[in-house]
C-alpha positions in Angstrom: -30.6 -79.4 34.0 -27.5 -81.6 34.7 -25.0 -82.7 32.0 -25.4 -85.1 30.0 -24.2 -88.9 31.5 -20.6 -89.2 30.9 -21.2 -92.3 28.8 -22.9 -90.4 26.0 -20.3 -87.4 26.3 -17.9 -90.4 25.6 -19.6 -91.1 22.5 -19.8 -87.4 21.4 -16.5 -87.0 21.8 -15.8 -90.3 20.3 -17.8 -89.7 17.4 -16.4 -85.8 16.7 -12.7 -87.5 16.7 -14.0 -90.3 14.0 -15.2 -87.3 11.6 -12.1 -85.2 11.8 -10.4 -88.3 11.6 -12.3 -89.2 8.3 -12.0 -86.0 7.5 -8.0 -85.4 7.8 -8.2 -88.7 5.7 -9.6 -87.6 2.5 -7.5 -84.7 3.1 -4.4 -87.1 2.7 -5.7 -88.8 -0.3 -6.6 -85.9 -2.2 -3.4 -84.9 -2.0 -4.6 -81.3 -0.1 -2.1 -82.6 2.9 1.0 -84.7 3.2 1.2 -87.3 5.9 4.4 -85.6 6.8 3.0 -82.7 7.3 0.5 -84.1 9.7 3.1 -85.5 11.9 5.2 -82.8 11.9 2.0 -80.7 13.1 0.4 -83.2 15.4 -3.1 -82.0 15.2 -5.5 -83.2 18.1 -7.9 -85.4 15.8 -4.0 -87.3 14.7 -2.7 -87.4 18.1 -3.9 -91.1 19.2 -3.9 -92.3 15.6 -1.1 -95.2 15.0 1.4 -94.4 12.5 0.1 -97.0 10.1 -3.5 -96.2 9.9 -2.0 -93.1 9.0 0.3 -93.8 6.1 -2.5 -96.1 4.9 -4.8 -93.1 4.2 -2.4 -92.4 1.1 -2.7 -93.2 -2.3 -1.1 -96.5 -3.3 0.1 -97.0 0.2 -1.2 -100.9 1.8 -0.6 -102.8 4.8 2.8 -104.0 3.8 3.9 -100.8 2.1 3.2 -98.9 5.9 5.0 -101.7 7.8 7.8 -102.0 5.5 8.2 -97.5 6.1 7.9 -97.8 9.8 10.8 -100.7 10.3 12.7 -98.5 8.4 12.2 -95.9 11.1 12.5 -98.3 13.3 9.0 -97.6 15.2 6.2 -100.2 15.9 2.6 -99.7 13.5 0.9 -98.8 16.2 2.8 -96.3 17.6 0.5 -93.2 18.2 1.4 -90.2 16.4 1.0 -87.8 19.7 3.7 -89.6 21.2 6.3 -89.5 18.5 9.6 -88.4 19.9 10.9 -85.4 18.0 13.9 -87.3 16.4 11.3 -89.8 15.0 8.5 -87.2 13.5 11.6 -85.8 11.6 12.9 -89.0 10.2 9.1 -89.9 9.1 9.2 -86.5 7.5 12.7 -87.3 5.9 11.9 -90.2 4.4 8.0 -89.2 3.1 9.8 -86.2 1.8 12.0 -88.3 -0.6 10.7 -88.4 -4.2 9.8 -91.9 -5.3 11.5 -93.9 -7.7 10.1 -93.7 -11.4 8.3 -96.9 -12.5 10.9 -99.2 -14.8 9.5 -98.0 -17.7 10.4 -94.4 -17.0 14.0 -95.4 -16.3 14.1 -97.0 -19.5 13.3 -94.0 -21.6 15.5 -92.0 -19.6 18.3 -94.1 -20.1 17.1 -94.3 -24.0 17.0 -90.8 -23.9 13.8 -90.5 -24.7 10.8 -88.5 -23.0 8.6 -89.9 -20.3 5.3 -90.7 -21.6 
């Protein structure tokens, strides 16, 4: 028998990278992996996935929340996450790794001295 034509190998393999992709996703919203944890480890199904599409994937993280992050880097959104250089997986890292500010209500009862609710 010969192999399959190399168009439908292409979608195969095409297809396999859209379910780990999906996948790794839900992973990231479900709060089972941090996105900084991804690009620190680089695996294959994240490798040609832009930096934006992944930061997306969180919780309560849009369009203009993952742009605003990446010029902070400074990196383009569609920079790939397989060719990060070291210096800028870390600084990703760093700055996902920083605890977000509380909403303004929480500062107020911490100022009031009063518990979070």
């Amino acid at each position: 028998m010969s192999p399959a034509p190399q168009h439908l190998r292409a979608l195969e393999r095409a297809n396999a990278v859209r379910l780990a992709r999906a996948e790794l996703k839900r992973r990231i919203a479900s709060g089972e992996i941090s996105v900084a944890e991804v690009v620190l480890a680089s695996p294959w199904e994240a490798e040609s996935m832009p930096i934006a599409e992944l930061l997306t994937s969180q919780r309560r993280w849009g369009h203009t929340r993952a742009r605003r992050f990446v010029q902070a880097i400074p990196v383009s959104e569609s920079k790939t996450i397989g060719t990060l250089t070291d210096r800028q997986r870390a600084a990703v890292a760093a700055l996902l790794g920083r605890r977000p500010e509380p909403p303004e209500a929480h500062r107020l009862c911490e100022l009031a001295g009063v518990g979070a609710a």
